[in-house]
C-alpha positions in Angstrom: -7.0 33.4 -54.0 -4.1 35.8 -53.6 -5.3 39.0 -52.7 -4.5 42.2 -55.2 -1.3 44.1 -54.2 -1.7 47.7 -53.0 -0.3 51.0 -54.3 0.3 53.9 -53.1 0.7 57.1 -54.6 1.7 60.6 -53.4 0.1 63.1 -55.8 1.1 66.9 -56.4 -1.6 68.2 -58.5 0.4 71.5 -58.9 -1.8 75.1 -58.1 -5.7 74.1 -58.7 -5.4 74.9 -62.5 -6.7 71.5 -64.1 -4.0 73.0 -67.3 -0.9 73.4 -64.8 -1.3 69.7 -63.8 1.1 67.2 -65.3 -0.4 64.1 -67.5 1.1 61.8 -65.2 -1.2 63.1 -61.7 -4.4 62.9 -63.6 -3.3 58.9 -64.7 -2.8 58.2 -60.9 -5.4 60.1 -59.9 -8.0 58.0 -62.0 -6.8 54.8 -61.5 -6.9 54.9 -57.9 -9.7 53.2 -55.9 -9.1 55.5 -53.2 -8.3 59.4 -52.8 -7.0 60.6 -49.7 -6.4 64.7 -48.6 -7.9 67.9 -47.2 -11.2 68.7 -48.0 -10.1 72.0 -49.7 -7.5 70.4 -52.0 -10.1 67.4 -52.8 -12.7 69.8 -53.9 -10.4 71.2 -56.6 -9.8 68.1 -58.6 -13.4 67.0 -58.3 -13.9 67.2 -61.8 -10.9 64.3 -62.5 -12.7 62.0 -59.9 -15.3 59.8 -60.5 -18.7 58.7 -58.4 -17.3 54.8 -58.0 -13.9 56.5 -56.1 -14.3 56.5 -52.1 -12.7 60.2 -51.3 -11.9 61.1 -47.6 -11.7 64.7 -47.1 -9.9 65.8 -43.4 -9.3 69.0 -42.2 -5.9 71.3 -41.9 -4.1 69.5 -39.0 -5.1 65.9 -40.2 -1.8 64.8 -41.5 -0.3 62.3 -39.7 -3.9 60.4 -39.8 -4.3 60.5 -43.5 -0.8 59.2 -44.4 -1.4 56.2 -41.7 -5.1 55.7 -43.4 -3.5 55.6 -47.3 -0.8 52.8 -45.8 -3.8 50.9 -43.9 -5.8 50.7 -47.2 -2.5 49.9 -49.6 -1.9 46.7 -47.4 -5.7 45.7 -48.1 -4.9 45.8 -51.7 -6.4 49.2 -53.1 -4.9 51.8 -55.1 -4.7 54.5 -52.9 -3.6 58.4 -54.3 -2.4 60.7 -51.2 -3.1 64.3 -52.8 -1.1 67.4 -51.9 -1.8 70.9 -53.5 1.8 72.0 -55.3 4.3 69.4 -55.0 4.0 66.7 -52.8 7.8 67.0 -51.9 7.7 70.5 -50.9 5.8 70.8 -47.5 3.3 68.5 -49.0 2.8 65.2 -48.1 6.0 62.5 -49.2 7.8 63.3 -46.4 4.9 62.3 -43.8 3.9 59.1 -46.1 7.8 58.0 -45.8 8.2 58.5 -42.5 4.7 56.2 -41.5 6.1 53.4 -43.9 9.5 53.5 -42.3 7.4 53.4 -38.7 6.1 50.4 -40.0 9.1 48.8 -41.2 8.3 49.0 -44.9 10.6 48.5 -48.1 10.7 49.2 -51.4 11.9 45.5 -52.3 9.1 43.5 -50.6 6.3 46.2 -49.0 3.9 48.3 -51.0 4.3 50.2 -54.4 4.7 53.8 -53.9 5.3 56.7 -56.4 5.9 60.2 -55.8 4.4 62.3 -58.8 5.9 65.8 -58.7 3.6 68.7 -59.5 4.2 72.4 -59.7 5.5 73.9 -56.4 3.8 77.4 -55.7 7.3 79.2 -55.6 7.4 78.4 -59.6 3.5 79.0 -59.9 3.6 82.1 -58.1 6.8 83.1 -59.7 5.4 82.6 -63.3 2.4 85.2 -62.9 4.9 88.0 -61.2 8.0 87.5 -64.1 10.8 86.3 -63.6 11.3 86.7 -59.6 13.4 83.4 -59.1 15.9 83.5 -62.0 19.0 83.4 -59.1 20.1 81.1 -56.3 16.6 80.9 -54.3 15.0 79.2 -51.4 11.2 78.2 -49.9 10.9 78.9 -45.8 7.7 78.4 -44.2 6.6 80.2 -41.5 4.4 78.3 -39.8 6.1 77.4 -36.5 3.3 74.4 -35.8 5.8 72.0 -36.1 9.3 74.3 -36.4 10.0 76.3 -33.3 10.4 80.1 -34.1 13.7 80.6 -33.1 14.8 77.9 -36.0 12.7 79.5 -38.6 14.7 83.3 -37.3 18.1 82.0 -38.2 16.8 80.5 -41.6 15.2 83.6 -42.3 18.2 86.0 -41.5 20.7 83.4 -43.2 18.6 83.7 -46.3 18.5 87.7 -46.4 22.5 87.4 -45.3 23.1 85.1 -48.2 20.7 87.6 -50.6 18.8 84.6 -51.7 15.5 85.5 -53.7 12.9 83.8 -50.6 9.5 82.4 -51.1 7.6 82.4 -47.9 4.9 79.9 -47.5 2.3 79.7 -45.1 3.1 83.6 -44.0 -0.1 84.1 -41.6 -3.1 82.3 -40.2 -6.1 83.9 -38.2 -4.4 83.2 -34.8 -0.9 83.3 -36.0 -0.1 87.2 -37.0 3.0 88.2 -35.7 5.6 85.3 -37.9 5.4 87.6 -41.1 5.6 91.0 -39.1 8.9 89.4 -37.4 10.0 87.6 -41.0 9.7 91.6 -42.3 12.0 92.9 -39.5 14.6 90.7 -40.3 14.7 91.1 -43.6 14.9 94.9 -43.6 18.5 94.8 -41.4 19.4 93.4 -44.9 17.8 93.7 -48.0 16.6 97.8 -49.0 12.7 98.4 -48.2 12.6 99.4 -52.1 13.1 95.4 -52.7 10.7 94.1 -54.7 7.9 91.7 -53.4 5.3 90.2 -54.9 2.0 88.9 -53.1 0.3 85.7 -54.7 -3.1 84.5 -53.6 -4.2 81.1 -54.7 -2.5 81.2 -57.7 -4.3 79.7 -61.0 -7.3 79.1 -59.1 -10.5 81.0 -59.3 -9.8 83.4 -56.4 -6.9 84.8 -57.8 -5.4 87.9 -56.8 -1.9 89.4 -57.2 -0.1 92.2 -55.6 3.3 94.1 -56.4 5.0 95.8 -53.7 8.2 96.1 -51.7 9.5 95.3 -48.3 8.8 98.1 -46.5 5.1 98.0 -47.6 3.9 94.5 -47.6 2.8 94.2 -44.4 0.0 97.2 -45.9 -1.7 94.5 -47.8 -3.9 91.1 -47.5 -1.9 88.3 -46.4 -3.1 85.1 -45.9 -2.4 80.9 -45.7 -3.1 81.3 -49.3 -0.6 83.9 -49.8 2.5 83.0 -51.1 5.3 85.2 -50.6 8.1 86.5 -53.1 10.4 88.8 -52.2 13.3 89.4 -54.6 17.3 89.9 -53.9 19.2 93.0 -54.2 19.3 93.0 -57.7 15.6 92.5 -58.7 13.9 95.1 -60.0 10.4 96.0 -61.1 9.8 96.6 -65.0 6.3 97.5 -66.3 4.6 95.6 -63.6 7.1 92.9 -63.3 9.5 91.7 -60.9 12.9 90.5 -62.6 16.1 89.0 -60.8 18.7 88.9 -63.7 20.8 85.4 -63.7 24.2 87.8 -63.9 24.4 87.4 -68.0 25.9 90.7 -68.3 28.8 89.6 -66.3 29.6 87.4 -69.2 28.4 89.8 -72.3 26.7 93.5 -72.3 23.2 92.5 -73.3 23.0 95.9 -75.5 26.1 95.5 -77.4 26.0 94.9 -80.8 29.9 93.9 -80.5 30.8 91.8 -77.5 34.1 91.8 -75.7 34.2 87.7 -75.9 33.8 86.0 -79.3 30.6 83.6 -78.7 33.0 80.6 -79.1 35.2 82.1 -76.4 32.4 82.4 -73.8 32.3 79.2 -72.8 35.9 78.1 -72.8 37.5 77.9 -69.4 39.6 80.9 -69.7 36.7 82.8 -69.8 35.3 81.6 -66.3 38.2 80.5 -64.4 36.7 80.2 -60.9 34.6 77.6 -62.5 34.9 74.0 -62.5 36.5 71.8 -65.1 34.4 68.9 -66.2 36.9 66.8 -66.9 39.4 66.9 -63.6 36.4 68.9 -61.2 39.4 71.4 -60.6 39.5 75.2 -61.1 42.3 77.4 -61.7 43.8 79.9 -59.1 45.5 82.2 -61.0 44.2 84.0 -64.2 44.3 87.6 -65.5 41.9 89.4 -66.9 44.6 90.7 -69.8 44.9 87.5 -70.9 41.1 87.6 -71.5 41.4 90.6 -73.0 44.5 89.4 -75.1 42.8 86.5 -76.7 39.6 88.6 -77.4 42.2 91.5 -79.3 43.5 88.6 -81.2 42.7 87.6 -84.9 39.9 84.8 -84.8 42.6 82.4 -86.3 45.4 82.5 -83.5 44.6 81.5 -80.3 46.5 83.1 -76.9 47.7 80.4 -74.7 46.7 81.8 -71.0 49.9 80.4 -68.6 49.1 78.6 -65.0 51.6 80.2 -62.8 50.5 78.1 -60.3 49.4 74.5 -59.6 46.0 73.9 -59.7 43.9 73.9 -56.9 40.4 72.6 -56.1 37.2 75.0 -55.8 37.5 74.0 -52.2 40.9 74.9 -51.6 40.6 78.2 -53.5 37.2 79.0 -50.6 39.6 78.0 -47.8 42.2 80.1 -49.2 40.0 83.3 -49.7 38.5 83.3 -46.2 41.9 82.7 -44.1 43.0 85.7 -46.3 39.7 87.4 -45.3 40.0 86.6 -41.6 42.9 85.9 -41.1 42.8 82.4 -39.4 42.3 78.8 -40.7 38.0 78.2 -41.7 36.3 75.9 -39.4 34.5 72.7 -40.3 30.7 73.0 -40.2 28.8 70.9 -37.5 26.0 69.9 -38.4 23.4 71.1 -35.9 20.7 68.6 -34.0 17.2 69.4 -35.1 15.3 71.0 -32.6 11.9 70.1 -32.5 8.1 71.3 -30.7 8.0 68.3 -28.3 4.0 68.1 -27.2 2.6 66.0 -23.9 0.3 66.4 -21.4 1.3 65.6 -17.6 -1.5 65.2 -14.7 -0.7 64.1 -11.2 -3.3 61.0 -11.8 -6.4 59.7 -12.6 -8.1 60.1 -9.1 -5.6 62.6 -7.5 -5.6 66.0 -8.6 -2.9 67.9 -6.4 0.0 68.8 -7.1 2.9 68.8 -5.2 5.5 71.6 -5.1 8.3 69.4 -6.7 6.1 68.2 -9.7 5.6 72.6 -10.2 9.6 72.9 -9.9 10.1 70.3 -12.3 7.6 71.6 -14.7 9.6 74.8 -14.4 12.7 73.7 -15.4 11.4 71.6 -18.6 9.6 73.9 -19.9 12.5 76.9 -19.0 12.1 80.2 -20.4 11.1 79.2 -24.4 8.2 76.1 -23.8 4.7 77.1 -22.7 2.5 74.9 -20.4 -1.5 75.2 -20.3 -3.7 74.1 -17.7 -6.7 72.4 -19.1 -10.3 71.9 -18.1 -9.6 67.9 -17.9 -7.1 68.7 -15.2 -4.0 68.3 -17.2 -1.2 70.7 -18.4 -0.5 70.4 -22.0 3.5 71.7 -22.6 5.3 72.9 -25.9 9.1 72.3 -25.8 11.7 73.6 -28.1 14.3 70.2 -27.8 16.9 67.7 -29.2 16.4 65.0 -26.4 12.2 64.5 -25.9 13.6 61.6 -23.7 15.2 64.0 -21.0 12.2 65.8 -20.4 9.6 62.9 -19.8 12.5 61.1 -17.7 12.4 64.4 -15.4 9.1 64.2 -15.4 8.7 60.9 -14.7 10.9 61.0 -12.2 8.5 63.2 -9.7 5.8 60.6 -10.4 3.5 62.3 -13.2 1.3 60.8 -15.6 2.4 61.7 -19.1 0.0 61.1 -22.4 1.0 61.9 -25.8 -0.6 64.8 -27.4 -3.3 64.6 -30.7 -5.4 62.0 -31.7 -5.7 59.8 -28.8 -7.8 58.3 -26.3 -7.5 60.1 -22.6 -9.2 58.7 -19.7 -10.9 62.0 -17.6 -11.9 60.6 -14.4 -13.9 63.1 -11.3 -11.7 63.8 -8.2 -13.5 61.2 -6.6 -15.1 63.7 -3.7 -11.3 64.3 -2.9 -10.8 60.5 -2.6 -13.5 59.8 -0.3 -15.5 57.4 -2.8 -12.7 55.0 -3.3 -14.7 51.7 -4.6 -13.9 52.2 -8.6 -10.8 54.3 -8.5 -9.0 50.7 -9.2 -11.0 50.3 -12.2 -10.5 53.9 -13.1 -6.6 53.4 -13.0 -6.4 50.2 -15.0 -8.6 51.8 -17.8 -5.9 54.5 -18.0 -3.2 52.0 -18.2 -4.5 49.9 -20.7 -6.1 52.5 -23.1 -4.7 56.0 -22.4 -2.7 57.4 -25.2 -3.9 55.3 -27.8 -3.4 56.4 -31.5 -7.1 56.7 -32.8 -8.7 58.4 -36.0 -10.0 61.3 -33.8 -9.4 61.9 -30.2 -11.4 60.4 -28.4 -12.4 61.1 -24.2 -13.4 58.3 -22.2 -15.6 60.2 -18.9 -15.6 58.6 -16.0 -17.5 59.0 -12.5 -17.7 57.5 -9.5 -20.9 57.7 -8.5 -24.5 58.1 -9.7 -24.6 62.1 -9.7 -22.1 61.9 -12.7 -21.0 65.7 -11.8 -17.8 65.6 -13.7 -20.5 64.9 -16.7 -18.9 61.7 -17.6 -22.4 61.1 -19.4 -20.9 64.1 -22.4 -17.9 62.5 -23.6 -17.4 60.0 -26.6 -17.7 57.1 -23.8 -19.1 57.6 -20.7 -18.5 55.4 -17.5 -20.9 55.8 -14.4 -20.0 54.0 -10.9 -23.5 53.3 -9.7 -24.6 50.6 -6.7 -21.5 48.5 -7.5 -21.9 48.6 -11.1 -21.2 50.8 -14.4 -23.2 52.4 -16.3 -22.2 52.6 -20.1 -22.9 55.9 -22.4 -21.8 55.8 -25.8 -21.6 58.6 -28.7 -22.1 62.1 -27.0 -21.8 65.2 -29.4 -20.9 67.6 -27.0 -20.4 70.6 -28.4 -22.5 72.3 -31.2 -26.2 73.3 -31.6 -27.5 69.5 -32.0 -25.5 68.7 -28.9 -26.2 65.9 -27.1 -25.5 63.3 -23.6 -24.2 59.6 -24.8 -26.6 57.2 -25.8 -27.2 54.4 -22.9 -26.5 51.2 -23.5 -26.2 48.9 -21.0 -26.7 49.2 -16.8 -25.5 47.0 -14.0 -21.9 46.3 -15.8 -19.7 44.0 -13.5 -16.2 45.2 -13.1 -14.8 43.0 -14.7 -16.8 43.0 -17.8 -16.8 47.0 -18.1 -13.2 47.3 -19.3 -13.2 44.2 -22.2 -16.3 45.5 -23.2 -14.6 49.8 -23.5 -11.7 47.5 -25.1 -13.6 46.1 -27.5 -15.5 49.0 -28.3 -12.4 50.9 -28.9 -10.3 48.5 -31.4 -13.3 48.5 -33.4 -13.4 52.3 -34.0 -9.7 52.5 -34.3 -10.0 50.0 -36.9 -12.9 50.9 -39.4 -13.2 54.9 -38.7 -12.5 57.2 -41.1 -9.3 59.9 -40.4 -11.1 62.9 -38.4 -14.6 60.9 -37.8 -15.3 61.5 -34.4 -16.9 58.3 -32.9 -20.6 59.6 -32.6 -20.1 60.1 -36.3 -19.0 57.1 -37.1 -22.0 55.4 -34.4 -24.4 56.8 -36.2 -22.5 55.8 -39.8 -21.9 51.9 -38.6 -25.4 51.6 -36.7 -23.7 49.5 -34.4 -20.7 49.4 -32.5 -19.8 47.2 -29.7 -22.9 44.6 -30.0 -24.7 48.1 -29.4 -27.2 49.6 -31.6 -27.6 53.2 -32.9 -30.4 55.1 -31.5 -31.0 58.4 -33.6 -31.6 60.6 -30.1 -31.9 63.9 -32.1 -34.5 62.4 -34.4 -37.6 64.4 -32.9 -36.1 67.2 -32.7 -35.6 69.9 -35.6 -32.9 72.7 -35.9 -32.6 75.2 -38.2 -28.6 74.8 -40.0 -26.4 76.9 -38.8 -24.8 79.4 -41.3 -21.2 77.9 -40.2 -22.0 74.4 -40.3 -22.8 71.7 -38.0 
């Protein structure tokens, strides 16, 4: 039997507003098996969905893992919709989906189905309850610098108020981000008047709506959240009876409020009327024209017909630009270089699984990669976790590398935390230790996931609290599996088996590992998904919170 084909589809479902989304969304929406996204976004098209859909709901920083779960469950034949609020092209979730199928070598000719369906972006949402804000030449910057370093998202910024574009800010402020938008504001005032018109959009079409006119030099004065979208208008937007308006430069062509217009309106669009624009038959445009030969034809009688003389060849728009700035400056225009894209590159370095010290070369070297713009944070697991603004990732870890440190990968992955050891003086399982590392560490998992390990019986580095514990006792291990430990209902790993050989103890974390990886859901930590399965491993689920009762906490869990 040939097993059903897979799909995948990337969703925009436009603001919230089951009216703003398109016919098409709520067709893939319903005849997908499978519906994939942020809890928040999933909650607001729960009336499309039915009971016999599966839904996974992640949190905020869950990405990466929903887009490899939606290709996962394509190849195993179901229909699977990836949901983004807005448009799934604009900072939603296409981009992320491509990128995991071109990790995995997919195409379109023999690999999975996949359709992008387009939904209302919130600069056109937010744009349509303030007036007409975004008539002109416009553009969408985010400010979250999560995955943009800050000095990036300053030059886009200032080329945007340079260029007078109207600018939609998404993603202007977080509870621990605060300072972006106060920054974003500074910039924008060496430019733009503080009397420019801004609008403030929160949630837009959804039931928590709320809408705020203001201008640049007051915005900062009002609620601003990740909800918020920002729009703040060019110089020539202006505010009328509660509106803002950016006019598309009509007047330029005809006086709005004239009864008789200068142009005939068969003469508007002819090409003596806009010279500097292109012609749509040889894509050139004219150099020389006079505005009295405008003037001429318009005097004439409707009949006759003024023939406007090229005293000039004719040059392309391109030519006419290069022309106009060497006049401007004086010397021949440059060609634009395209710039490398700097990136946050995240890892964590440790001097080892046993060792802890660190030697004064391993400090320098940290230093020097991290420089003046990269942070590094020491951890309680004994590693430093570093944020570098780069264009060569590879340079840094070879550096690194190069003074002998152990470097894992950052996220959703499995790190082996091992004691010190007693400085090294209980050296029986510190082989075993190392080759768990090598084997496992840094593996991609739907949660991270913290193997503990200790070498000996008093278990002080509390090995016995993590998702998997590992206890050197009398030769042997001693395996702990599914601690919670953080929370009210937290809780030590359940204990599974004592007296492990050691060269049974690794198979068998191996083992219990692939299985997770393979059949979690994205963001299930593995005591969740323990207690989901009932067995994991060959090992059964105990419930060890079942005789005792807690009250639920206001905040959850």
């Amino acid at each position: 039997m040939t097993q059903k084909k897979g799909k995948l589809l990337v969703v925009g479902f436009g603001p919230g507003d089951f009216k703003h989304i398109t016919a098409r969304a709520v067709e893939a929406l319903k005849e997908s098996d499978l519906i994939i996204g942020y809890k928040t976004y999933v909650d607001l098209i729960q009336d499309i969905l039915t009971p016999e859909q599966e839904i996974i709901g992640t949190g905020m920083t869950e990405e990466v893992a929903r887009a490899q779960e939606a290709y996962k469950k394509a190849l195993e034949g179901y229909t699977v919709a990836v949901i983004s609020s807005g448009d799934s092209g604009v900072y939603g979730m296409a981009g992320l989906v491509y990128e995991v199928l071109v990790e995995k070598g997919w195409t379109e000719a023999d690999g999975i189905e996949v359709e992008v369906v387009p939904g209302i972006s919130a600069i056109n949402s937010c744009a349509s309850l303030l007036g007409a804000p975004v008539m002109h030449d416009s553009c969408t910057i985010s400010l979250s610098d999560h995955l943009t370093p800050w000095n990036l998202i300053e030059k886009r910024i200032e080329a945007a108020a340079m260029a007078d574009f109207v600018i939609a800010l998404y993603n202007p402020k977080s509870g621990r981000r605060t300072r972006q938008i106060v920054e974003a504001q500074r910039i924008l005032l060496e430019y733009r008047s503080p009397d420019t018109p801004v609008g403030l959009v929160k949630s837009a079409y959804r039931e928590n709506q709320n809408i705020v006119m203001t201008n640049l030099a007051d915005m900062l004065n009002h609620d601003i959240g990740m909800l918020t979208t920002v729009v703040i208008g060019n110089s020539s937007s202006f505010y009328y009876d509660n509106k803002i308006i950016t006019p598309r430069g009509y007047q330029r062509k005809y006086t709005l409020g004239d009864e008789k217009q200068p142009l005939k309106p068969h003469q508007r669009l002819k090409k003596e009327a806009e010279p500097w624009a292109l012609d749509q038959e040889t894509g050139e445009a004219s150099l020389d024209y006079s505005n009295k030969d405008l003037m001429r034809e318009s005097e004439a009688a409707p009949h006759q017909s003024v023939k406007v003389e090229q005293q000039a060849p004719k040059k392309s728009a391109l030519e006419m630009a290069s022309a106009a700035l060497a006049m401007v400056t004086g010397t021949a225009p440059k060609k634009l270089v395209q710039q490398q894209m700097t990136s946050i590159f995240e890892l964590a370095v440790s001097p080892g699984v046993a060792n802890k010290f660190f030697t004064p070369q391993q400090m320098t070297t940290l230093a020097e990669v991290v420089g003046e713009k990269g942070t590094m944070e020491y951890t309680p697991d004994h590693q430093i976790i570093l944020k570098i603004p780069t264009t060569d990732p590879q340079a840094i870890t070879d550096k690194l590398s190069a003074v002998d440190f152990y470097l894992e990968p950052v996220g959703d992955v499995l790190r082996v935390k091992a004691c010190d050891f007693c400085y090294g003086e209980k050296t029986e399982s510190i082989p075993v230790a190392n080759e768990l590392y090598d084997k496992l560490a840094g593996t991609t998992l739907p949660k991270e996931l913290n193997i503990g390990f200790n070498g000996c019986g008093m278990a002080c580095y509390k090995a016995t609290f993590e998702d998997i514990g590992i206890v050197y006792r009398k030769g042997k291990f001693d395996l702990f599996i599914g601690a919670k430990p953080v929370g009210r209902t937290g809780h030590a790993g359940q204990p599974v088996l004592e007296g492990i050989p050691a060269d049974q103890i690794i198979p068998m974390v191996e083992e219990i590992v692939q299985e997770y990886k393979a059949n979690a859901h994205p963001n299930e930590r593995l005591f969740k998904y323990f207690r989901r399965v009932k067995e994991i491993g060959g090992f059964s689920f105990i419930d060890m919170m079942s005789k005792i009762k807690v009250e639920p906490a206001p905040c959850g869990d």
